[in-house]
C-alpha positions in Angstrom: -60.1 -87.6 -92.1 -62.9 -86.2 -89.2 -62.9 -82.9 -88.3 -65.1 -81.7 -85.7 -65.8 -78.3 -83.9 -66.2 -78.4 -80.0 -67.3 -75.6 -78.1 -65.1 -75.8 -74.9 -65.7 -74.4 -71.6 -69.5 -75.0 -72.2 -71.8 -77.2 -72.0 -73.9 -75.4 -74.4 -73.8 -75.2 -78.3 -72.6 -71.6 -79.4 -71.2 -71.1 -76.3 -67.7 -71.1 -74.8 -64.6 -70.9 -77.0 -65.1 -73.2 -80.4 -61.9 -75.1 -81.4 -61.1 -77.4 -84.5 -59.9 -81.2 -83.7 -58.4 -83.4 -85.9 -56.8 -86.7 -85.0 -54.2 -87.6 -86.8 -53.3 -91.1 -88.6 -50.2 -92.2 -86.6 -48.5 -93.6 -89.4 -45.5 -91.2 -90.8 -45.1 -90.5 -94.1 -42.6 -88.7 -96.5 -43.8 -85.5 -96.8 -44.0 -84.9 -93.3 -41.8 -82.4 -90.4 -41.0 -83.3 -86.5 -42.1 -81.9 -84.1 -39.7 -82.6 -81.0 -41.7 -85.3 -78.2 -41.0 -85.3 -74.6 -42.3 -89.0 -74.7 -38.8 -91.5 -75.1 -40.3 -93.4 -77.5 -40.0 -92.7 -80.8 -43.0 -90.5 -82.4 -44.7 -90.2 -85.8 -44.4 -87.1 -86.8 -47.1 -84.4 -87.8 -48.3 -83.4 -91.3 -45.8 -80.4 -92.9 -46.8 -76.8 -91.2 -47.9 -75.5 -94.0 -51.0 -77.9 -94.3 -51.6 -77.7 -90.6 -51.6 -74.0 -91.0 -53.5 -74.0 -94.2 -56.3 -76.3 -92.2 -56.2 -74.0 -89.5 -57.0 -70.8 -91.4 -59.3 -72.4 -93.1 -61.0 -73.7 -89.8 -60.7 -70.0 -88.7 -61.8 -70.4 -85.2 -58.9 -68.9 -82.4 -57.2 -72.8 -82.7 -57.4 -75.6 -84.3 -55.7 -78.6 -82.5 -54.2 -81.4 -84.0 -53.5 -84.9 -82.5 -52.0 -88.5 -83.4 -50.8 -91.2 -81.0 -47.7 -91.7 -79.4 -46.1 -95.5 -79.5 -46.9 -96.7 -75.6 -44.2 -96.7 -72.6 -44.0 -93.4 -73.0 -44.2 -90.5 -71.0 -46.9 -89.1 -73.3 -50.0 -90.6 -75.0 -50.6 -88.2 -78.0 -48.7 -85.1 -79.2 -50.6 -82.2 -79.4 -50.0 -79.1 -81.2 -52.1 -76.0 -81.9 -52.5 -72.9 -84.5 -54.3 -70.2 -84.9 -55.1 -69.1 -88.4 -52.1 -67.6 -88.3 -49.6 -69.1 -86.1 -48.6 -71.7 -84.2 -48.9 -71.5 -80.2 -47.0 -72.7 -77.7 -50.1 -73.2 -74.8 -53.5 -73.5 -75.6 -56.4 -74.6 -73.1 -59.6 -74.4 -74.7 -58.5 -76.6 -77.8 -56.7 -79.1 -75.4 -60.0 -79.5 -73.4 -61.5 -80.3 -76.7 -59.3 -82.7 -78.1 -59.7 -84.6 -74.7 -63.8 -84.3 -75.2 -63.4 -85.6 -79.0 -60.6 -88.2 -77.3 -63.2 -89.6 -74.7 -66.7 -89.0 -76.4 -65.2 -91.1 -79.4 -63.7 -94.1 -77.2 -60.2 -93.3 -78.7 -58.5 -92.7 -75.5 -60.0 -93.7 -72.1 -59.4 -92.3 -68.6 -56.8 -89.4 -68.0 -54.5 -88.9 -71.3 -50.9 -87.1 -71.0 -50.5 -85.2 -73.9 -46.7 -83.8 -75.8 -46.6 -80.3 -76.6 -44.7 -77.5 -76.8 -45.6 -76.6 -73.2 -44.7 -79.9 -71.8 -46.5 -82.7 -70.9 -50.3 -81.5 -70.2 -52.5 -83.9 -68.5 -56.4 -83.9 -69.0 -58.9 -86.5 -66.8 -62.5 -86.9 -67.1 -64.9 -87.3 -64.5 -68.0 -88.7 -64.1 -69.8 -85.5 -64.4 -68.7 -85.2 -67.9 -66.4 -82.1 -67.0 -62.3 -82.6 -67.7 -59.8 -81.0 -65.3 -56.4 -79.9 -67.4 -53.0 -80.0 -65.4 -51.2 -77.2 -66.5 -48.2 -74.8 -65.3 -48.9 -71.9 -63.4 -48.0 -68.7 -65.1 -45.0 -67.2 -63.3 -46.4 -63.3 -62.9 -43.8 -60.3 -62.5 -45.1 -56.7 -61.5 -44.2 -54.2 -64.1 -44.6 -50.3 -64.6 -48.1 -49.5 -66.5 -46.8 -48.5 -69.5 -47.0 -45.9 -72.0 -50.6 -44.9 -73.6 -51.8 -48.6 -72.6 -54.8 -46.9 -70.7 -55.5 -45.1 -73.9 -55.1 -48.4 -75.9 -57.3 -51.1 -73.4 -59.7 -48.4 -72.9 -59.4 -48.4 -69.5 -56.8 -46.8 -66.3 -55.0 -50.2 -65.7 -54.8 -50.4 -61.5 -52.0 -53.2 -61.6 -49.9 -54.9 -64.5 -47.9 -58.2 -64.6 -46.0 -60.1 -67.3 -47.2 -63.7 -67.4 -43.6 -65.1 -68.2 -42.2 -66.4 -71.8 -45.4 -69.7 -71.8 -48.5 -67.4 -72.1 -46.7 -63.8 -73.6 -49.4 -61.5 -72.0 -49.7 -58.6 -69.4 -51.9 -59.2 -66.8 -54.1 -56.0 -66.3 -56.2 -55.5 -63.4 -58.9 -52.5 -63.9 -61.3 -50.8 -61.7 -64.5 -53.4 -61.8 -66.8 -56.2 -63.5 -68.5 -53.1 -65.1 -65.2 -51.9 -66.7 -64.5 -55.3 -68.1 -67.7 -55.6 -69.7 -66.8 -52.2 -71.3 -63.9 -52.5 -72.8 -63.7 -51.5 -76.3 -59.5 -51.9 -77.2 -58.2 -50.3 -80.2 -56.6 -53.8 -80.7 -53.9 -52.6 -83.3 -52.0 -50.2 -80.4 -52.2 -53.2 -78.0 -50.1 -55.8 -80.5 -47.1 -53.1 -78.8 -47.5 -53.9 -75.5 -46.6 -57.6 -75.4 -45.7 -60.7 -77.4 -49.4 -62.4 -77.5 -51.7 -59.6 -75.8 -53.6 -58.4 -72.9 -55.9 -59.9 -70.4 -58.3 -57.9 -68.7 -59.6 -58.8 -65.0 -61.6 -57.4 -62.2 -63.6 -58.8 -59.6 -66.6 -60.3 -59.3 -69.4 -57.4 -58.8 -71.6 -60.3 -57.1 -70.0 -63.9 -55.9 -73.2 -65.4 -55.6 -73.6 -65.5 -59.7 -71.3 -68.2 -59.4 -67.9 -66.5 -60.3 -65.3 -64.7 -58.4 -63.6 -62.8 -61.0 -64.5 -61.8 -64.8 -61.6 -61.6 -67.7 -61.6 -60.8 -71.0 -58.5 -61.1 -73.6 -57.4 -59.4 -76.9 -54.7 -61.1 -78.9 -53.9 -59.3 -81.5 -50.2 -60.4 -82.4 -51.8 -64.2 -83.2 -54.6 -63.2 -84.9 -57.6 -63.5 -82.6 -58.7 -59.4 -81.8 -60.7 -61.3 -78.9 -60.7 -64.7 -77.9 -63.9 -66.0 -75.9 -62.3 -68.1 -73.5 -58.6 -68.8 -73.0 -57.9 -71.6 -70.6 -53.8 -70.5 -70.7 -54.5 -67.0 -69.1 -56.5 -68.6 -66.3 -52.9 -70.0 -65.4 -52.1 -66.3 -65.2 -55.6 -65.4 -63.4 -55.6 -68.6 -61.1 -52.3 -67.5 -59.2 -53.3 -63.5 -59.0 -57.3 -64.1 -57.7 -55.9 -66.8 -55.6 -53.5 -64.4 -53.7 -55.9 -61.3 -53.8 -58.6 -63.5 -52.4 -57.0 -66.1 -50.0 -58.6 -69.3 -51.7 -56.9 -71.7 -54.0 -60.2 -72.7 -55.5 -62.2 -70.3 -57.9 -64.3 -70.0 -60.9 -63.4 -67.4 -63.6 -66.2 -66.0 -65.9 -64.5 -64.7 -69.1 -67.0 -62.1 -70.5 -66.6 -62.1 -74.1 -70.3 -62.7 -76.2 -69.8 -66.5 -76.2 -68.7 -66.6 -72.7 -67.7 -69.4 -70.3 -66.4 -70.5 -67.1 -63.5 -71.9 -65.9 -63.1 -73.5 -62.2 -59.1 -72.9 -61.0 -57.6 -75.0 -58.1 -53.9 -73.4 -57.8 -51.2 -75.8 -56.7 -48.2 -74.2 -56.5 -46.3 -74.3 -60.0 -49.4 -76.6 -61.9 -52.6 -75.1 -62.3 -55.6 -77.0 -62.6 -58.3 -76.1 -65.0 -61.8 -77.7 -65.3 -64.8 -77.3 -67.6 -67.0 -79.1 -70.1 -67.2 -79.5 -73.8 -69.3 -80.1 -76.3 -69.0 -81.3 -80.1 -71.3 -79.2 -82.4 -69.7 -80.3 -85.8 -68.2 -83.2 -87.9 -67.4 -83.5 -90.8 -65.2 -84.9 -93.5 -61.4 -83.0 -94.2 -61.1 -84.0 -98.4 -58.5 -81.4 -98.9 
């Protein structure tokens, strides 16, 4: 079986957010377990958790995504699921991206593909310019008190804080500027308290005119990942907040971790659209 290791929201190697693909042989087999499709025709069904999990950890980047087809007439193409080394998530943007890349780049799937997942159906089109948009729903953001020790926890006095709703399990933190953001140095085993996936950190831009409007970073403790170095899924969170603060439904989010990458946002009400680019940097050969 291939396995390959794109770097997603780049277009450069060692850049971006790396991800592990593998696509799957559709055909079922005994020792497998469901996974529940929204596509109404029947579906193959993945390996058993325990491998996926066991391939994950070993793949130990933030995800590992794994794919197979879906029977056509549909309303999905493939079914998608994602882990960390450590658990399965329910939303994942960065590996999505680069299943699509591996999808396209290999002539397995061509033009936009629908993808079942626990989110939904998640829709991902190419474009000429060899970037990929992903169709994705907006993160539903409630204002809540600051709470408790947090400032002492992110590292930072936290100006506004929002729950991102039950899909993405974050608070939304807004601190003082880019400079701050940069700073942050979390003492990530407090933060697992403060909410069911983590924290992302945003301010905005210092200076527009490097090509960004507002910079994020995120710390995911509860899943495993201390800091992940680009999550497409909190810019459904950061999409709908920069949007309002900003008065323009298109923007491009730099998320500062030491990989880095950029993520253009076009809010449409409840779907968020997501575009960047990909690149493969890995394959290889799963024996186990």
């Amino acid at each position: 079986m291939r396995i390959r290791i794109v770097d997603a929201f780049s277009d450069r190697p060692f850049t971006g957010n790396p991800a592990g693909v593998l696509l799957l042989d559709p055909s079922p087999s005994s020792s497998v377990s469901s996974m529940s499709s929204v596509s109404s025709a029947p579906s193959p069904s993945f390996p058993g958790d325990t491998w996926l999990q066991n391939v994950a950890l070993e793949v130990n980047h933030a995800e590992t995504a794994f794919a197979h087809p879906l029977p056509k007439g549909g309303e999905a193409d493939w079914a998608l699921r994602w882990f960390t080394p450590v658990a399965e998530v329910a939303m994942c943007g960065h590996a999505t991206l680069a299943t699509a890349h591996v999808l396209h780049t290999t002539g397995a799937h061509e033009g936009p593909v629908r993808f079942a997942t626990l989110s939904g159906v998640l829709i991902a089109t190419p474009h000429e310019d060899g970037s990929i948009t992903l169709d994705f729903p907006t993160a539903p953001l409630t204002p809540v008190e600051i709470p408790d020790n947090v400032a002492a926890a992110l590292g930072a006095q936290p100006l506004t804080v929002f729950d991102t709703g039950p899909h993405i399990g974050d608070l939304l933190v807004e601190v003082a500027d880019e400079k701050t953001v940069r700073g942050l140095t979390p003492d990530h085993k407090a933060l697992a308290r403060y909410s069911e996936r983590g924290i992302i950190a945003t301010a905005r831009a210092e200076d527009p005119s490097q090509g960004y409007d507002f910079v994020s970073r995120c710390f995911f403790p509860n899943i495993g990942i201390d800091e992940d170095p680009v999550t497409g899924s909190a810019h459904t969170a950061l999409a709908p907040y920069w949007s309002e603060r900003l008065g323009r439904p298109d923007l491009t989010g730099l998320q500062a971790s030491a990989r880095s990458g950029l993520v253009r946002t076009r809010l449409r009400g409840d779907r968020t659209l997501l575009t960047g680019r990909a690149v493969t940097v890995i394959e290889g050969e799963l024996l186990a």
